[in-house]
C-alpha positions as CSV (number, residue, x, y, z in Angstrom):
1,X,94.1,98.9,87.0
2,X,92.7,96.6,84.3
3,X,91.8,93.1,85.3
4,X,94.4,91.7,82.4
5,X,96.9,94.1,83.8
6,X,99.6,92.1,86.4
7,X,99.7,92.8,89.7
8,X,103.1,90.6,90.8
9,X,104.8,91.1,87.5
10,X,107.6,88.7,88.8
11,X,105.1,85.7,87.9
12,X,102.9,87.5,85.9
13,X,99.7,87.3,88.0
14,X,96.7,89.6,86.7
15,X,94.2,91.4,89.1
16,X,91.7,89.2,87.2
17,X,93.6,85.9,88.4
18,X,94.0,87.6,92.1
19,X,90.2,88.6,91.9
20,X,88.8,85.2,90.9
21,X,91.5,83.1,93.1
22,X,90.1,85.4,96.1
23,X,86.4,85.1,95.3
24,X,87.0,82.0,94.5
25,X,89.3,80.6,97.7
26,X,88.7,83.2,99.9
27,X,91.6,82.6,102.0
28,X,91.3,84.0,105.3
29,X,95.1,85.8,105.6
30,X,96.9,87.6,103.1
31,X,99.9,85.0,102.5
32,X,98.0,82.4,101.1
33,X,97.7,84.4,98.1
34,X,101.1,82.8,97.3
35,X,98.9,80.3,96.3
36,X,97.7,82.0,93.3
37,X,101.0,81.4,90.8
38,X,103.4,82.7,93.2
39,X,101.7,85.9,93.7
40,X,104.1,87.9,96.0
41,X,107.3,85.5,96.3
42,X,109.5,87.0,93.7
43,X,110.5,90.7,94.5
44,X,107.9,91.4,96.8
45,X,106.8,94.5,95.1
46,X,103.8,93.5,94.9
47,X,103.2,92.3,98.6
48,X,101.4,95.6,100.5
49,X,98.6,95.9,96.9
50,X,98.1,91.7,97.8
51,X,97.6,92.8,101.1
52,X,95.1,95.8,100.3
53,X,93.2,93.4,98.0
54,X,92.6,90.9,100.3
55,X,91.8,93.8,102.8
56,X,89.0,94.4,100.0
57,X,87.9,91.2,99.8
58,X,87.1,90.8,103.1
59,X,85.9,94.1,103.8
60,X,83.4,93.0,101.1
61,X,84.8,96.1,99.0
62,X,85.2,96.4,95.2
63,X,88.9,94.4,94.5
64,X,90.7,96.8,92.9
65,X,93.8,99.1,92.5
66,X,94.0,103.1,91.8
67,X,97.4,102.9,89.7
68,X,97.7,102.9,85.8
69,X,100.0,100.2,85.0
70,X,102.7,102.4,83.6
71,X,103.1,104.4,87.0
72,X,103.0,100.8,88.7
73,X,105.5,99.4,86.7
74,X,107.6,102.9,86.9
75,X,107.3,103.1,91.0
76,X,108.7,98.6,91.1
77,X,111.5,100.1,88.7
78,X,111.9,102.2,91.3
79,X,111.7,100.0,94.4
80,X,114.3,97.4,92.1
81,X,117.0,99.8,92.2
82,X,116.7,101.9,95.6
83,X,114.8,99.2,97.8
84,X,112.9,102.2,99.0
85,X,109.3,102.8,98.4
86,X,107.4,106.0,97.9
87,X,106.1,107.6,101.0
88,X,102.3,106.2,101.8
89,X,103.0,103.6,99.2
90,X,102.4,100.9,102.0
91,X,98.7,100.3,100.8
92,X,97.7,98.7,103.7
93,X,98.4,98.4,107.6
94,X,101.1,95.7,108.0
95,X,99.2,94.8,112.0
96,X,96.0,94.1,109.9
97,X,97.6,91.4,107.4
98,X,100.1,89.1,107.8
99,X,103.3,89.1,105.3
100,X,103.2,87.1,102.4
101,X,107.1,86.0,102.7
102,X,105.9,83.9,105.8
């Protein structure tokens, strides 16, 4: 994913504006990324990739997703109509983060 490229595309919110609010506040759970523009509080598509990057961040890994933007947008499509994700799309361990809806 490009940094310009949004990551909660309910609000908008970039992987560059998640990357520098995380470097920047480095909050120590996962929910307070809600604090960067709403990140995660519209359709919570986007929740379990907040989750992974702030499992980056503190695992002091690169902060970064895999996913071209089309197929991101294509698999929240998806999610919007079914409610279901795709299998292993849970990008993270919900026991090691909290949930961002908290």
């Amino acid at each position: 994913m490009d940094p310009d490229d949004h990551v909660c595309l309910c609000f908008r919110v970039s992987l560059r504006k998640v990357r520098t609010f995380l470097n920047r506040e480095d909050p120590p759970v996962a929910s307070r990324l809600a604090d960067c523009l709403g990140a995660g509080t519209g359709c919570q598509w986007c929740v379990p990739f907040l989750k992974k990057l702030h499992a980056q961040k503190q695992a002091g890994e690169p902060i970064d997703l895999p996913v071209s933007p089309t197929e991101y947008a294509s698999r929240r499509a998806n999610y919007r109509q079914t409610g279901e994700r795709i299998p292993g799309e849970e990008t993270v361990d919900d026991a090691a983060s909290d949930d961002l809806t908290k």
